[in-house]
N, C-alpha and C positions, 0 to 999 in steps of 0.2 A: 556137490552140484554136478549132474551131468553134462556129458559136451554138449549136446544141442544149447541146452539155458545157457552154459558158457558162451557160445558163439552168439548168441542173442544178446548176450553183455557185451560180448566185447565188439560190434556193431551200434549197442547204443552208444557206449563212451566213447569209439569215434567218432560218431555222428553226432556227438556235443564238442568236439574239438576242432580246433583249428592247426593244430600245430602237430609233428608225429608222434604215434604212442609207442614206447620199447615194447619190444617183447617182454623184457625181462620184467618191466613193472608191472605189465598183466600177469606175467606170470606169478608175482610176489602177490599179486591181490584174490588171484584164485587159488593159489596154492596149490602151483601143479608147478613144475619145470619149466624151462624157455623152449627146451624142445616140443612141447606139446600145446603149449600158443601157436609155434611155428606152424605144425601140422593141423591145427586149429583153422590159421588165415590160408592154407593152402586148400581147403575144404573151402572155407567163404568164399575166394577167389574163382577154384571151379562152380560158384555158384553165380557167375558172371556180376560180383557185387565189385564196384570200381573202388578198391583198394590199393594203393600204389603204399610200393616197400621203398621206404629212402636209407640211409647209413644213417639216421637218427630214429628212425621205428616208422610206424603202419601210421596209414593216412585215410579214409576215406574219400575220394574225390566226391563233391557235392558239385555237381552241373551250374556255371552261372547261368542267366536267366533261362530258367527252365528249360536248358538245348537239353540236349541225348548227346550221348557219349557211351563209346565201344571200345573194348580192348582191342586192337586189332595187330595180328602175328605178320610180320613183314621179315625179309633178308633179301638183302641185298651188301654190296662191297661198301668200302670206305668213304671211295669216290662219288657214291650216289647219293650221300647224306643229303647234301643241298639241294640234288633233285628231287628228293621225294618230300621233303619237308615245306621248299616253296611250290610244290603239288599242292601239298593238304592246307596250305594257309591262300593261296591263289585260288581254291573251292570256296573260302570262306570256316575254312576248320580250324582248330583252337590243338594244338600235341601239347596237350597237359603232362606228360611222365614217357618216358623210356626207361626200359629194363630188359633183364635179360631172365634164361633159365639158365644155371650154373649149372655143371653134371655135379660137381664139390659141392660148389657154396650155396644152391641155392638161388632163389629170386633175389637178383640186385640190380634196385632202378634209383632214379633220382626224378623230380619233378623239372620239367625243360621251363613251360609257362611261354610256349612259343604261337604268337599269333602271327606276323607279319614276315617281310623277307627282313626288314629292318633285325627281328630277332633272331632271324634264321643266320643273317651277318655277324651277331652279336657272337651267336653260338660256335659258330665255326671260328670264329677269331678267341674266340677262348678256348677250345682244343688244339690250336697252332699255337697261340699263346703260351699255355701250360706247358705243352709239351705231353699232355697226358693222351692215351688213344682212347678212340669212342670204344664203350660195352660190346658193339656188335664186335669186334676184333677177338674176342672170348668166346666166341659162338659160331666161330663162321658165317658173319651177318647175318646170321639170324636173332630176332626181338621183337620186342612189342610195344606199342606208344598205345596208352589210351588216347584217344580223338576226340573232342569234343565241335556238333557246329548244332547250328541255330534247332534244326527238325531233324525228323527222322530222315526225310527225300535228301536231305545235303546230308549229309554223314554217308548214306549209298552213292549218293553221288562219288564221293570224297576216295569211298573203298573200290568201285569200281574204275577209276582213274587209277588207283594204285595195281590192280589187278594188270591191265590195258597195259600199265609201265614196268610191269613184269616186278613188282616191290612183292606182291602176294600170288601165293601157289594159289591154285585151285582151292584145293582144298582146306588150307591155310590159315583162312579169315577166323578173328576171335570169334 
């Protein structure tokens, strides 16, 4: 099978899943390596398809009620997490996943599933919590959430307020 068909597959089987797919078991089913799934979903990825990498494998994000959702590149420090998160949920925006680019390891995110400041509270109390530091700390606050809100004019809305709060470079935006 060539990549292209490959990457066609392995966009349907996520797009009938609910749950994350490993690398490795795509890889066992095409019969190629994990490394070449890897470089597979980094190709899909650059093709702005809403993929999110968890520590349990690839996910498809599928849009709830038909909003839009962007990957969108933000950095900033430690201390702004809660300002920029009840930003995008004070627009009406849904931060489905953060991750990172690893210069090592690669893409590693996890799904947030943060609508409100109620979650945004949740979230910060379970990194004080744990004791564990947020992703951006690996990257020099730099990362990426996909975004999800109702249309297309709220989601601009959403990236221009992050811009305004200095979260996104110029040039920056997913």
């Amino acid at each position: 099978m060539d990549s292209g068909k490959r990457k066609e597959e392995i966009l349907k089987i996520l797009s009938e899943r609910d749950s994350p797919v490993s690398a490795l078991s795509l890889a066992q089913k095409f019969g190629v390596t994990r490394q070449v799934i890897v470089k597979d979903m980094a190709v899909i990825k650059a093709g702005n398809k809403n993929i999110i990498s968890t520590a349990r494998g690839y996910l498809l994000h599928k849009p709830d009620n038909q909003g839009v959702s962007r990957t969108v590149k933000v950095c900033h420090g430690a201390s702004e997490i809660e300002n920029e998160l009840n930003l995008i949920v004070d627009l009406g925006g849904y931060v489905v996943s953060t991750a990172i680019e690893h210069p090592v390891y690669g893409i590693i995110g996890e799904t947030l599933n943060i609508k409100s400041r109620k979650d945004v509270k949740n979230f910060l109390h379970k990194i004080e919590e744990t004791g564990c530091e947020p992703l951006l700390r690996l990257t020099h606050g730099r990362h990426m959430h996909i975004i999800e809100a109702e249309n297309e004019e709220g989601l601009n809305d959403i990236i221009e307020a992050l811009k305004l709060n200095g979260f996104i470079d110029g040039g920056n935006e997913g």
